[in-house]
C-alpha positions in Angstrom: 8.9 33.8 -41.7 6.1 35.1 -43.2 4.3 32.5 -44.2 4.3 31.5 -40.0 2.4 34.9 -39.3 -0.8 33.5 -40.7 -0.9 30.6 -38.5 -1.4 30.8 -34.8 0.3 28.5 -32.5 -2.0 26.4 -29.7 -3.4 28.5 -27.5 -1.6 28.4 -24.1 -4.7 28.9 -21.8 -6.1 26.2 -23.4 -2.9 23.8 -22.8 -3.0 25.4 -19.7 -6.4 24.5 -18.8 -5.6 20.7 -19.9 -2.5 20.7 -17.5 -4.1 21.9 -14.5 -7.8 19.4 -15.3 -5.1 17.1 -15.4 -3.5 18.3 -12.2 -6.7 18.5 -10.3 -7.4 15.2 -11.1 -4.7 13.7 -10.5 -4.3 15.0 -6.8 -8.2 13.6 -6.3 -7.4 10.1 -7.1 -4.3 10.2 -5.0 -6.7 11.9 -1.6 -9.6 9.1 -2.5 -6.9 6.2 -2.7 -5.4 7.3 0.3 -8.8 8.2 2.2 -10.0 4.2 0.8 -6.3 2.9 2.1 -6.3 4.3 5.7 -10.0 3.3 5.9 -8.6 0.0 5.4 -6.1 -0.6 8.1 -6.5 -1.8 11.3 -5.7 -4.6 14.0 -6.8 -8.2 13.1 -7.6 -11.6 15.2 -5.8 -13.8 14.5 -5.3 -17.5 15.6 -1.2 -17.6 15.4 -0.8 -17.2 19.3 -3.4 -18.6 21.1 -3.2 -18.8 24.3 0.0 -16.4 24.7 -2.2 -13.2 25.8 -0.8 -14.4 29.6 2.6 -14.8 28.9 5.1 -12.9 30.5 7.1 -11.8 27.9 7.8 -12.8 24.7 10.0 -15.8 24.4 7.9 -17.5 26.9 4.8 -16.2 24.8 6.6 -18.4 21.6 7.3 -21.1 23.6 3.5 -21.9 25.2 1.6 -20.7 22.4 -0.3 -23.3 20.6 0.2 -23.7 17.0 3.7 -22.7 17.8 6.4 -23.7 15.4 9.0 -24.0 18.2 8.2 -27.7 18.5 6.9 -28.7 14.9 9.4 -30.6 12.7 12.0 -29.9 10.1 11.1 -30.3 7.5 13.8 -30.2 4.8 14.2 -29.9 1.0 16.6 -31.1 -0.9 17.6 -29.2 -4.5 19.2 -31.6 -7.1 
């Protein structure tokens, strides 16, 4: 036991001061990720339903829109 009284253990402010540069930057990657990911989202054009903005509802919507696949052919696959 004496032989450990000479020798100082790590410093605990300075493992403290590690954990919390650690901490702090941690928690501003996760703010500018999430700033940069919410920047991001939105609404987008796109050509699926054209000519569907008049439908009534829906189903008709599916049915009269072009590029529908309500009318395109099966198309099938067969697994040997």
């Amino acid at each position: 036991p004496s032989a450990l009284a000479g020798q100082s253990g790590p410093d605990h402010a300075v493992i403290g001061g590690v954990v919390a540069v650690v901490v702090f930057i941690t928690l501003c990657l996760v703010i500018v990720l999430g700033r940069y990911l919410a920047r991001h989202k939105g609404t987008y054009l796109t050509n699926e339903a054209k000519g569907a903005e008049d439908a009534p509802d829906a189903d008709t919507a599916i049915i009269n829109a072009e590029g529908s696949q309500a009318n395109a052919e099966d198309k099938k696959e067969y697994f040997i």
